[in-house]
N, C-alpha and C positions, 0 to 999 in steps of 0.2 A: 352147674358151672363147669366149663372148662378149665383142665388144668395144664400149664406148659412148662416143660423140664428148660431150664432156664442154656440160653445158647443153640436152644431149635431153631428147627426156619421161622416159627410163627410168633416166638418169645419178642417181646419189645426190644431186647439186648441188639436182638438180629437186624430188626426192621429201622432203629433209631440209633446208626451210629452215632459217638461223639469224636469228635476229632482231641486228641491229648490238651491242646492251645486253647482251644475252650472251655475246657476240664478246667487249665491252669486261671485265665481268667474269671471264671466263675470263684472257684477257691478266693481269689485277689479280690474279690470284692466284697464276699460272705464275710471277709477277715479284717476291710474296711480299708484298704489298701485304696481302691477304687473309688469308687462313688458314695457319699453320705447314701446311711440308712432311712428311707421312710418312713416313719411310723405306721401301724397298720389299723389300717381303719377296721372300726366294728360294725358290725349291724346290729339295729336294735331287734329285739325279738318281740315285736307287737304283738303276738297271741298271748305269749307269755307274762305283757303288763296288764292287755288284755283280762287276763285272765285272776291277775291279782288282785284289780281293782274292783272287779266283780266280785270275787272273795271276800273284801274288803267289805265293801258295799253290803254284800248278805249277811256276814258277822255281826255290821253296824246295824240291820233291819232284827236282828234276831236279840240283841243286846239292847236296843232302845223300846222294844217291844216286848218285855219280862208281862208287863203287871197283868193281873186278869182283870175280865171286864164281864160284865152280865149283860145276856143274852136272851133273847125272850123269841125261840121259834113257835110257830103256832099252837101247836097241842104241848109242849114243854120251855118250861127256860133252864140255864144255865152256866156257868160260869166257866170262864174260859180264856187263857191268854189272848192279846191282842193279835198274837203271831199267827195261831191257830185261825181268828176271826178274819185275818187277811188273807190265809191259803183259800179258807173254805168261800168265802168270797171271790178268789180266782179260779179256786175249781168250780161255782156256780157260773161263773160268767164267760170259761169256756165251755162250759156243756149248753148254755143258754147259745152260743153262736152256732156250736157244732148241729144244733137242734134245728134251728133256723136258718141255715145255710141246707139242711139235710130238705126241712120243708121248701124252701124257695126254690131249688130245684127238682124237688117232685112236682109241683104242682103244674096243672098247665097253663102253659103261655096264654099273653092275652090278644095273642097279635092276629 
């Protein structure tokens, strides 16, 4: 980052005079002499409700989803929250894609 001794030629001070009467009117208005104040608008921060709500949402999925449940895989069963039965359920059903996305283009075309 460049740094500038303030009243160089390249400082803002230098490049953007203000004339005194502008100073004075600005002052005059900040003080309410002038013109009514604005109110200042907000923006909303979407990521960040974004982001709550899906918090929210996971909390809810992990809280209504306590009780275990029996499970019966082929060579064992066992018991197991319903949460656990949901991931491993999503991790089967991405590897099942990743798999068949992997074979569908290896194979050769029929064209």
């Amino acid at each position: 980052m460049l740094w500038h001794r303030p009243g160089s030629r390249s400082s803002c001070r230098a490049r953007f005079r203000v004339s005194p009467s502008a100073t004075r009117h600005k002052i005059l208005r900040v003080e309410g002499q002038g013109s009514t104040p604005t109110p200042a608008k907000r923006d909303i921060p979407w990521t960040l409700v974004g982001f709550a709500v899906l918090a929210i949402y996971g909390l809810l999925i992990v809280l209504l989803n306590r009780e275990e449940v029996d499970i019966s895989f082929v060579f064992f069963s066992t018991r197991i929250s319903k949460l656990v039965l949901i991931l491993l359920c999503i991790g089967l059903g991405f590897a099942a894609g990743f798999l068949f996305d992997r074979w569908r283009r290896d194979r050769p075309s029929a064209k």
